[in-house]
N, C-alpha and C positions, 0 to 999 in steps of 0.2 A: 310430804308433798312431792307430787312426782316432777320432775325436774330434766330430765334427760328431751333433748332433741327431738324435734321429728321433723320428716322430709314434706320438703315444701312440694305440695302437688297441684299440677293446671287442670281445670277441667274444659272441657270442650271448646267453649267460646272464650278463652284465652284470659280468665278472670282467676286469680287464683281460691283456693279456698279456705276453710276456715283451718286448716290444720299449719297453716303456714304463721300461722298466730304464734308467739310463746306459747308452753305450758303453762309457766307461769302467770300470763294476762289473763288466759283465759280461765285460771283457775279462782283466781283474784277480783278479779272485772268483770266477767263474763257471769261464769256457774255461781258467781255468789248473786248475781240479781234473778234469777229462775226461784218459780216456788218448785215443792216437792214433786209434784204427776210434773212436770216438765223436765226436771233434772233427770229423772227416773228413765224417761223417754230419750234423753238426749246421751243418756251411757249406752242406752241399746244401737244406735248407730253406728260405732266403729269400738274396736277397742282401745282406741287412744284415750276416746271420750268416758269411757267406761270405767278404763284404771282413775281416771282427772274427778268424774263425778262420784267416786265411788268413797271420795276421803271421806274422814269421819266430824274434820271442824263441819263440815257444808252443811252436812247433815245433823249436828246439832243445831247450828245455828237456825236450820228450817224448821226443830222440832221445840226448841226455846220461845221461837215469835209465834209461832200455831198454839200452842201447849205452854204459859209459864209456868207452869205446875210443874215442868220437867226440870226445871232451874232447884226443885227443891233438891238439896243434898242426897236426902235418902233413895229418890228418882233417877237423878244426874247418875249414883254410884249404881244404884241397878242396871240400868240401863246399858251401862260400858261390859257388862257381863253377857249383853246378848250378842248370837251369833256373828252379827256386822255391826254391832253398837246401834245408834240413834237411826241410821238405813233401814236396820231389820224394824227398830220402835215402829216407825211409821209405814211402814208396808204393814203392819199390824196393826195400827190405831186410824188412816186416814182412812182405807175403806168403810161401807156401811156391811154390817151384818147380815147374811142371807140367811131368815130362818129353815128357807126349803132346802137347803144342800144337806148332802148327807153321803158322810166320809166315802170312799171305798171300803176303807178297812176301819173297824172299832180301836181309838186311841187306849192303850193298854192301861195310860194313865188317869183315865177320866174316873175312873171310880174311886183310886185313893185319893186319898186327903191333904192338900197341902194345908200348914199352917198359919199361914196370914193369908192375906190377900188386900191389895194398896190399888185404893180408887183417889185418884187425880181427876180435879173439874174445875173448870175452867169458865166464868162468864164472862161476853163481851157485848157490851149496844155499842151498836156503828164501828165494827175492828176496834172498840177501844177496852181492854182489861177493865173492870168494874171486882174481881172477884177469882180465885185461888185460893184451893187448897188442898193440901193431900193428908186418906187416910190412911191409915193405917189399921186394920181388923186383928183379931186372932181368930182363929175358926174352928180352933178343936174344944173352948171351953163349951159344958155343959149349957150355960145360958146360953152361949151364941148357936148352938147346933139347936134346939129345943125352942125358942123365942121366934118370935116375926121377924123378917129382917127389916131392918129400918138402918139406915145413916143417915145422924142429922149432922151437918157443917156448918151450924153456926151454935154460939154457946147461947143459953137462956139473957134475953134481953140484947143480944148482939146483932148490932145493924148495920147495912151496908146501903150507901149515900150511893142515890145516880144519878146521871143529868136530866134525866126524866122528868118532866113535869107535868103536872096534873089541868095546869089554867086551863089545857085546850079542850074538854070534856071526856066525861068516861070513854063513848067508843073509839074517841080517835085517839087517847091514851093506849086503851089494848088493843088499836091496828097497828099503833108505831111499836110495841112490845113486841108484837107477833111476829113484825119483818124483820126489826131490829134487833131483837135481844137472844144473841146465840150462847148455847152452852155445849160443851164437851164432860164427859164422864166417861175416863179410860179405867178400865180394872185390870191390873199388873199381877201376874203368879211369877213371887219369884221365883218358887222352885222349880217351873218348868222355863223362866226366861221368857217370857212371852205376852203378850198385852191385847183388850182390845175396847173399842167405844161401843158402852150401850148406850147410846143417848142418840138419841134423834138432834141436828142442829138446832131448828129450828121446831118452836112450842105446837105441839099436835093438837091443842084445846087451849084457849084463852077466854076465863069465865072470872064473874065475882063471886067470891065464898059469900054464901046465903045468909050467915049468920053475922058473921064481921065487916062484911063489904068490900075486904082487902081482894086485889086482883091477885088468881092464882094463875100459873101458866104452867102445863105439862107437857116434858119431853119425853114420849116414849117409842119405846123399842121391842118389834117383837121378836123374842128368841125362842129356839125350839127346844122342847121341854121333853119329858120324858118317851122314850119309841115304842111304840104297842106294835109290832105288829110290820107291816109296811107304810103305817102312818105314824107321825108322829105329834103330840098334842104340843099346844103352844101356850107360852107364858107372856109378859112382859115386864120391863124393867122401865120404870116411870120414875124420873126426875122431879120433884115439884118445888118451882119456887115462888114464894108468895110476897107480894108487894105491899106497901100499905104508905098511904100518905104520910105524912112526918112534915112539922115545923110550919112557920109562919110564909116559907118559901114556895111550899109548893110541892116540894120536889117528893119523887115516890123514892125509898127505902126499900130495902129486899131485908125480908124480916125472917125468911126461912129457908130453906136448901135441905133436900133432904131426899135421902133414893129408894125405894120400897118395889118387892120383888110381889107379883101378883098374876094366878092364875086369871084366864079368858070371861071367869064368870066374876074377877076382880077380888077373892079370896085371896088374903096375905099367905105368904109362903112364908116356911121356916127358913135359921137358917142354914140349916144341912140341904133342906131343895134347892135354895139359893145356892148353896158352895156347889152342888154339883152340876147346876144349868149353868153358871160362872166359868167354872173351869170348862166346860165342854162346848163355851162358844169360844174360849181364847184359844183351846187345846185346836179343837179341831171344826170349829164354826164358819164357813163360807163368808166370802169376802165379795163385796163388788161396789163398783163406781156409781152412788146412788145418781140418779135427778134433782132438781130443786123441786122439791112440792111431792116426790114421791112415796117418803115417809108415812107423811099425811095422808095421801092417796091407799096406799098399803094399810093401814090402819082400818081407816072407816070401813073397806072393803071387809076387811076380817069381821071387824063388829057386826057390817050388815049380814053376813056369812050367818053369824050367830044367833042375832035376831031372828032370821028366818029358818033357823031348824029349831025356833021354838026354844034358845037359851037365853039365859042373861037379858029378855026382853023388855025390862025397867032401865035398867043400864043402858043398856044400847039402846034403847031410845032417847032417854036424855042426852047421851055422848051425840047423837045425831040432830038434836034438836037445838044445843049449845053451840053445834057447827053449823046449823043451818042448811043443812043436805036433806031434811023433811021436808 
């Protein structure tokens, strides 16, 4: 904790300012009530403030209450191996992915292979935890490099209880899902230190599965996939978790979680495609301050993109009809 003095300063109109504070308070009282973009913002102002917001408790504690998945051991110890600890985490994890950016320079390491790769995800309705967990992959066995990528997070028959309840009818059940029920999925390479979230916050599509009736909801993301050329083709990375009624209360159960990697015409990818669109959006994937509702916005536009050059035209209309943009 930085601890040393600083000079009380007046400004103009005879008030003094915030630096006439302790270090101390303000490290204590102050930086610890700021979320992350604010703390971020408030070192760039002077460097009193910069050395103060720069510790590494703050910055846990801001990636612990956003992320409890980061509380897990194997997380918590990764994570102290990056370049500024839980600071760099989140300058890595809280932006949203920009699939259009495109390096200056080709990342030297994006072609070889790390050996695991650890996806932490995280669901909350209304800021409140429902759900955590972290994986853990290996990526160099034969099945995993040759297989569909799929991770599933909950074991066969395993359910997870929410305050959700069904009394109020189907559509008003999946508007209160849609606004309310956010999920995070950070994918972690340890070998290069570095992390980031494929997951859209909030559900891109909120439908009943045709056969079971159970509400499914998808968070996706689109990343950029292989480069032909001066363009480059686009994949995404779709979260699904699926609800289903449970018990004499009412209440809806999350009966699945599970994360699949899918070319634009919605063909499963392996997972050697998967390990090398992974590491190449942590490696070197563009970052930026999404909107609310942008995600969504970004999405349908792509589908509409595809429909009309004549691809995936079954697909993408259903995805646009589910949404109700037809």
């Amino acid at each position: 904790m930085v601890s040393s003095s600083m000079t009380t300063t007046v400004d103009q109109g005879g008030g003094t300012t915030i630096f006439a504070i302790h270090p101390d308070i303000l490290q204590t009282h102050i930086l610890t009530r700021l979320d992350g973009p604010t703390l971020a913002s408030a070192g760039c102002t002077s460097s009193q403030l910069h050395a103060l917001s720069t510790e590494e408790k703050l910055w846990m504690d801001i990636c612990n209450h956003k992320w409890p998945s980061t509380n897990h051991p194997r997380v918590h110890k990764l994570i102290s191996t990056f370049t500024a600890g839980h600071r760099s985490f989140f300058s890595d994890s809280f932006p949203t992915l920009d699939p259009h950016h495109r390096p200056s320079q080709p990342n030297p390491h994006s072609s070889s292979f790390t050996s695991e790769l650890i996806f932490a995800v995280d669901i909350h309705y209304q800021d409140k935890l429902i759900f955590s967990r972290v994986q853990e992959i290996e990526t160099l066995t034969g099945w995993f490099l040759c297989s569909p990528f799929r991770v599933d997070y909950l074991c066969e028959k395993e359910i997870v209880p929410t305050p959700v309840r069904f009394e109020c009818g189907e559509d008003t059940c999946r508007l209160n899902l849609e606004e309310n029920l956010t999920l995070s999925c950070i994918v972690i390479n340890p070998t290069r230190k570095r992390a980031a979230n494929v997951s859209s916050l909030r559900p891109i599509l909120v439908q009943r599965h045709w056969l079971t009736g159970e509400i499914q909801l998808q968070y996706t993301t689109i990343l950029a996939g292989h480069q032909r050329g001066r363009s480059s083709e686009f994949v995404q990375c779709r979260m699904v978790v699926t609800c289903g009624r449970g018990g004499e209360g009412g209440e809806l159960q999350v009966r699945e979680v599970s994360l699949l990697t899918e070319d634009m015409d919605e063909k499963n990818l392996t997972g050697k495609e998967s390990l090398l669109i992974f590491q190449k959006a942590v490696d070197s994937g563009g970052r930026k301050i999404g909107k609310r509702g942008e995600e969504r916005e970004s999405y349908v536009c792509r589908r509409k993109k595809i429909k009309n050059t004549g691809k995936d035209f079954i697909s993408g209309y259903k995805f646009l009809y589910a949404l109700g943009t037809e």
